[in-house]
C-alpha positions in Angstrom: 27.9 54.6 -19.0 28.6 51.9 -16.5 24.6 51.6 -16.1 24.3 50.6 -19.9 27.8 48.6 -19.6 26.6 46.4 -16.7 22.8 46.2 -18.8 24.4 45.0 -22.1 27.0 42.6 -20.3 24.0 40.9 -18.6 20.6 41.4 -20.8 20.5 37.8 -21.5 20.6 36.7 -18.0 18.5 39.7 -17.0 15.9 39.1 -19.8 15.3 35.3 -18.5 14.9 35.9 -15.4 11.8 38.1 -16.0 10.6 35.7 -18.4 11.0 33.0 -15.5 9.3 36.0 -13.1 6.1 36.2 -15.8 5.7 32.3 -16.6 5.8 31.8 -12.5 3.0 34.6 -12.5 1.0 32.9 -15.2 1.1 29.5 -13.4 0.4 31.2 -10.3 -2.7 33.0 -11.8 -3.8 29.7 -13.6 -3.1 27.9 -10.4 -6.2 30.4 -8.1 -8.0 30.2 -11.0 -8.7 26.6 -11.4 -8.6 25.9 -7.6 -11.2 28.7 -7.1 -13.8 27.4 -9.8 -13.0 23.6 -8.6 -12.4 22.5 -12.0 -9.6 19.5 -10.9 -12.7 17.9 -8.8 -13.7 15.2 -11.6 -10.2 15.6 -13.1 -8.1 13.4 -10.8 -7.9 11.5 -14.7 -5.2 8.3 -13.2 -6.6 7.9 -9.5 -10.2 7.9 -10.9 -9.6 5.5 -13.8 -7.5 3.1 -11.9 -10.0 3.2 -8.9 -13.0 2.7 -10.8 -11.4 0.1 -12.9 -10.6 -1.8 -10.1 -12.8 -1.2 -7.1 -15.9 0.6 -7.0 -15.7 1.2 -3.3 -12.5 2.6 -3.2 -13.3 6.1 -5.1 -15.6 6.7 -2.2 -13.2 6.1 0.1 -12.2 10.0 1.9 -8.6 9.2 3.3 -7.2 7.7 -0.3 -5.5 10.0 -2.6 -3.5 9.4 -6.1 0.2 7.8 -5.8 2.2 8.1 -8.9 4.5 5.2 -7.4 1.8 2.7 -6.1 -1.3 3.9 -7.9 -3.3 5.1 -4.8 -2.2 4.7 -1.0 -3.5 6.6 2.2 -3.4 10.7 2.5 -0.7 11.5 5.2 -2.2 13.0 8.0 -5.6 12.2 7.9 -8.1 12.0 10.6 -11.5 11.2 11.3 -13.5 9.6 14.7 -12.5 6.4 12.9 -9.2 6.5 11.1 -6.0 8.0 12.0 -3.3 8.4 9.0 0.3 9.7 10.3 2.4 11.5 8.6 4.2 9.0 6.6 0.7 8.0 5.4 0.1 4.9 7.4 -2.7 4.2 9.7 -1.8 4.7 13.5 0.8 6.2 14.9 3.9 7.8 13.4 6.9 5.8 13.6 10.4 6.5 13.0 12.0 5.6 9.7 15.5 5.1 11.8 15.0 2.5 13.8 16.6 2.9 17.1 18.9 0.0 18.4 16.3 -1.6 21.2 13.7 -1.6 18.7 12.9 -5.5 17.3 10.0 -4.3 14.2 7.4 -5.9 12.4 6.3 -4.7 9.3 2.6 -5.7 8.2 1.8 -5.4 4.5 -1.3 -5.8 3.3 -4.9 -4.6 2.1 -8.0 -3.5 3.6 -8.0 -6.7 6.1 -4.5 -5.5 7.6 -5.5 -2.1 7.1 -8.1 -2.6 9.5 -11.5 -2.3 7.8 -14.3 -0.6 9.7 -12.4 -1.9 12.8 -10.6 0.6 15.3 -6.7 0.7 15.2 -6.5 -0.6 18.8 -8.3 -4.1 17.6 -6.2 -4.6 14.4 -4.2 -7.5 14.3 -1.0 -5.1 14.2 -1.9 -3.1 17.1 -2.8 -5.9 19.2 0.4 -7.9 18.5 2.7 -4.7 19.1 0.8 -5.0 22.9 1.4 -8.6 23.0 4.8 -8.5 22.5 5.8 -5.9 24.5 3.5 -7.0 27.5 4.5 -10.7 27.1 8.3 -10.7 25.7 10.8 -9.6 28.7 14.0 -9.2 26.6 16.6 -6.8 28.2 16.4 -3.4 26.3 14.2 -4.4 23.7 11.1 -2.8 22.7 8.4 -3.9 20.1 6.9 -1.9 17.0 4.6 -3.2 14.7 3.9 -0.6 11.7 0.1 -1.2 9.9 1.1 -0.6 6.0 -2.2 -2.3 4.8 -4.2 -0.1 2.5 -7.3 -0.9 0.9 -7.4 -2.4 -2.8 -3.8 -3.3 -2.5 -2.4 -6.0 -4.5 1.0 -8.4 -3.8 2.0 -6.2 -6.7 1.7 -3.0 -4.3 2.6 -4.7 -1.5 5.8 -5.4 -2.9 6.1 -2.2 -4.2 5.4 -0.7 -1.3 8.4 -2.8 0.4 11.0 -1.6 -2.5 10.0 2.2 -2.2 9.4 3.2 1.2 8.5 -0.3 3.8 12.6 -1.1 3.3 13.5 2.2 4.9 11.9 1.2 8.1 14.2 -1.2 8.2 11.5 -4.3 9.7 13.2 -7.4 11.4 9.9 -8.8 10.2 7.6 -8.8 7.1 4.2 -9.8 7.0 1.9 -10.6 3.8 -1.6 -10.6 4.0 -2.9 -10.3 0.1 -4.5 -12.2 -2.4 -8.0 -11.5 -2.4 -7.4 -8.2 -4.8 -4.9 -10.1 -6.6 -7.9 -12.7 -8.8 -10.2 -9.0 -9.7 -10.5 -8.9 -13.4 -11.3 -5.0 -13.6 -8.3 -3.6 -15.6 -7.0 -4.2 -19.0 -3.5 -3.8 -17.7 -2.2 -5.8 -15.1 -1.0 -4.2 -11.8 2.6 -4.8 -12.5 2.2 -3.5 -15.9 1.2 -0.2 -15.0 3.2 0.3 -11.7 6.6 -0.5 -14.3 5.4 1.4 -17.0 8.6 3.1 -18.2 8.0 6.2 -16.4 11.5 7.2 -14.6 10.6 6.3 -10.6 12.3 9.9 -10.0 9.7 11.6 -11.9 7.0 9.5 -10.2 8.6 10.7 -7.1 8.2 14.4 -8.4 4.6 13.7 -9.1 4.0 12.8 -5.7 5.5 15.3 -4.3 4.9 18.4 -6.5 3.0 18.2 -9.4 0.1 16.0 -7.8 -0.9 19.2 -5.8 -1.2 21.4 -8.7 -4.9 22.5 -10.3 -3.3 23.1 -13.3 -1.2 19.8 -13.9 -4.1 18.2 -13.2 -6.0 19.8 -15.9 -3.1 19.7 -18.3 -2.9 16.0 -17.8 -6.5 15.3 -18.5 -6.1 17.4 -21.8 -3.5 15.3 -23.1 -4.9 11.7 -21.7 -8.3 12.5 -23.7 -5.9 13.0 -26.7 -4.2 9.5 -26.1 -7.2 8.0 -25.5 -8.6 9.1 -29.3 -5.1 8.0 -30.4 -4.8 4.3 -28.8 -8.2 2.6 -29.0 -8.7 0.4 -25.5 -7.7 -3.2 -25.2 -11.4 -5.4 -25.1 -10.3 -8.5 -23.1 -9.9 -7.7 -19.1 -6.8 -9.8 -17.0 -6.5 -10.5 -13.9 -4.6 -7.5 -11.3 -2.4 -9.8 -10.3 -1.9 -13.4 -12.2 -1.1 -16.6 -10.9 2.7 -16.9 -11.9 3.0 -13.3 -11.0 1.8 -13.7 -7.5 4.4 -16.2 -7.3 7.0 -14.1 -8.1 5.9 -11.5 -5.8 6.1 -13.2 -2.9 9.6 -14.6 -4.0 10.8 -11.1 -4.5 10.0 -10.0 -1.6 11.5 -12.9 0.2 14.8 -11.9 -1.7 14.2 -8.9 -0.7 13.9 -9.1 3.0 16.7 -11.7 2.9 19.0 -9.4 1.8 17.6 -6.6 4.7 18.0 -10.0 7.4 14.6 -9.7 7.7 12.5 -12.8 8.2 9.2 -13.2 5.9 5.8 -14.5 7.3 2.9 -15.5 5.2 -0.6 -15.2 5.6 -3.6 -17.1 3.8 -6.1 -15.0 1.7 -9.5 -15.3 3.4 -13.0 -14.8 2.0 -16.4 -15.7 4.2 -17.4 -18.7 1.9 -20.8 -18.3 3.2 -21.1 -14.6 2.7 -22.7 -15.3 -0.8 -19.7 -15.2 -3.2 -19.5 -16.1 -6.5 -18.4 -19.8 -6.8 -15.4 -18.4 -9.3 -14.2 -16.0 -6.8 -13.7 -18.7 -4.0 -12.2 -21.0 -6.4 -9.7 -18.1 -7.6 -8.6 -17.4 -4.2 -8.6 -20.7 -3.2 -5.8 -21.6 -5.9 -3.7 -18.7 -4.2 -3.7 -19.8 -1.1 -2.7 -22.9 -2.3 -0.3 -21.4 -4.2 1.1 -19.5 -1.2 0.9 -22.9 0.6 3.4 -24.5 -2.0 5.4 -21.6 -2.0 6.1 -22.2 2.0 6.7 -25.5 1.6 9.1 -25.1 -1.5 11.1 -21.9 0.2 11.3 -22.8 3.9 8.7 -19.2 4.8 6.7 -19.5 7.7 2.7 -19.0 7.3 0.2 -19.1 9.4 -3.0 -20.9 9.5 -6.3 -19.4 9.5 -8.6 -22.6 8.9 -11.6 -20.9 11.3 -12.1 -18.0 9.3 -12.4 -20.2 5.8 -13.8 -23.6 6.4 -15.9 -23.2 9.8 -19.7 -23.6 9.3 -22.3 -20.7 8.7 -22.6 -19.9 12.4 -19.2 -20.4 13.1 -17.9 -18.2 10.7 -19.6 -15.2 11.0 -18.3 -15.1 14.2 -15.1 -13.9 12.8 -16.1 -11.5 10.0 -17.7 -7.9 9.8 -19.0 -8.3 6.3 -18.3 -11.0 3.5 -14.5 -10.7 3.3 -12.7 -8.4 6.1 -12.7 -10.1 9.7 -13.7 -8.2 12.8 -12.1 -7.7 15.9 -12.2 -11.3 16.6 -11.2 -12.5 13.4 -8.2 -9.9 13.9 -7.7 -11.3 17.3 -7.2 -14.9 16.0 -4.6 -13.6 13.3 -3.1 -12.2 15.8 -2.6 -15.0 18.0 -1.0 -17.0 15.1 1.2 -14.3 14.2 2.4 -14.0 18.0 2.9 -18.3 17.5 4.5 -18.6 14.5 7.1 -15.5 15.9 7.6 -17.6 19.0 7.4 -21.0 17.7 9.9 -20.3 14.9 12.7 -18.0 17.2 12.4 -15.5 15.2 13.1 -12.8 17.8 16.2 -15.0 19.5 18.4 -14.7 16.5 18.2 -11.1 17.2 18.2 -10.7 20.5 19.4 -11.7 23.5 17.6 -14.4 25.4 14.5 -14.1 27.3 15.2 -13.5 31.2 
């Protein structure tokens, strides 16, 4: 009797908790299945249509993956001859989110030219600036960090973005922005700000990321119901800009609010194309008004930026000294941003308001 007692007191609970035992068995059987016949492969539905909306090169790209948060970023821990991603998906080495009291850090946001683009980590700008620093700068128990968050295809939109979710937690006594050229890319019929604050709860995003992103069958699920919304809601015709004008603007103002509130000091960097690489006339006029824009927008707000008038007005010869291909500098060109990064640090005291003085 007390067999049946204790059976009819708790059926209910008894009775969902094998339901929740079969569903989790379904899923799980649904889960082998679609990972063993491959079917997510052309089903990445979000990362694919952003990627190819945007840039063509980036959906060949092997170390970018899907972010629910920032659209697409660099897959944590990966590693090639080339490229080394760490474990908080950033190129380079892994770096504590805690910053330790003798640690003065500069954070370096970005796209594919901070990122480092076909050049090896050691020659980036970042990398070479961490050495300088450290090599150059005798301050008593301090040491120098300087954290490559560039990622290919990134926008000020993602930058900031990038700064707001995870770059703040790093805590930077420095922020560098090195964007724009993304920013003019008419690819999308959304802009990048619309999509990245499309009222999707940033919890849930953050659940995407880290749960449902790896599952076959969430995947599949979501590409059955976006081919239904995409019957529903015919496509807008007219393509806008990633990232316009006035919001490029505010971008950069944001995230000067931002790192004022964090103490941290700003420092701007010029968009760059190869003007004799073969451009479009458009597309160098398009950047050029950002730059100038950026240019206004140190002037107006008192933020340091650096100069970079070699790599955009020198002549044919001259130029190509500094650049791989028709937009991403090599280890020169890195060299020479470098170099007016370490300046503009030093020129400015940005380190002495932090730190004790040099011995």
């Amino acid at each position: 009797m007390q067999g049946n007692e204790f059976l009819g007191k708790y059926k209910n609970i008894v009775f969902l908790f094998i339901t929740l035992l079969f569903v989790l068995a379904v899923l799980g059987a649904l889960e082998f299945t679609v990972r063993s016949f491959r079917l997510t492969e052309k089903l990445d539905a979000d990362f694919k249509f952003y990627i190819r909306s945007v840039d063509n090169d980036l959906e060949k790209i092997p170390f970018v993956r899907e972010d629910a948060l920032l659209m697409w970023g660099l897959k944590p821990e990966y590693k090639d001859e080339n490229v080394v991603i760490n474990f908080n998906g950033l190129r380079g080495r892994k770096y504590k989110k805690t910053k330790d009291k003798d640690v003065f850090r500069v954070l370096c946001l970005g796209d594919s030219n901070t990122f480092g683009w076909d050049v090896k980590e050691s020659e980036t700008y970042n990398a070479m600036l961490e050495r300088r620093l450290n090599r150059e700068l005798k301050y008593p128990n301090t040491r120098f960090e300087v954290i490559n968050a560039g990622v290919p295809g990134y926008t000020s939109a993602q930058a900031l973005f990038f700064y707001k979710y995870r770059g703040i937690k790093y805590n930077p006594d420095i922020v560098t922005m090195f964007i724009g050229t993304n920013d003019t890319n008419k690819r999308f019929r959304l802009s990048d700000r619309e999509i990245m604050e499309f009222e999707v709860p940033v919890i849930f995003k953050i659940i995407q990321n880290r749960f449902l992103l790896r599952s076959a069958v969430y995947k599949v699920l979501r590409e059955w119901f976006l081919s239904i919304l995409k019957k529903q809601q015919p496509q807008k015709d007219a393509l806008v800009q990633r990232v316009s004008l006035a919001d490029f603007k505010e971008n950069i103002l944001e995230l000067n609010r931002l790192c004022k509130k964090k103490k941290a000091v700003l420092i701007l960097i010029p968009p760059i194309l190869c003007r004799e690489a073969g451009w479009p006339s458009e597309k160098v006029k398009e950047v050029g008004l950002y730059r100038r824009e950026l240019e206004t927008i140190s002037k107006t707000y008192g933020i340091p930026m650096i100069r970079l008038r070699e790599l955009m007005e020198g002549s044919r010869d001259s130029t190509f000294q500094y650049f791989l291909d028709a937009g991403h500098p090599n280890t020169i060109g890195h060299y020479l941003i470098m170099e007016r990064l370490f300046n503009c640090i030093i020129s400015n005291k940005l380190i002495e308001s932090k730190r004790m003085p040099i011995k």
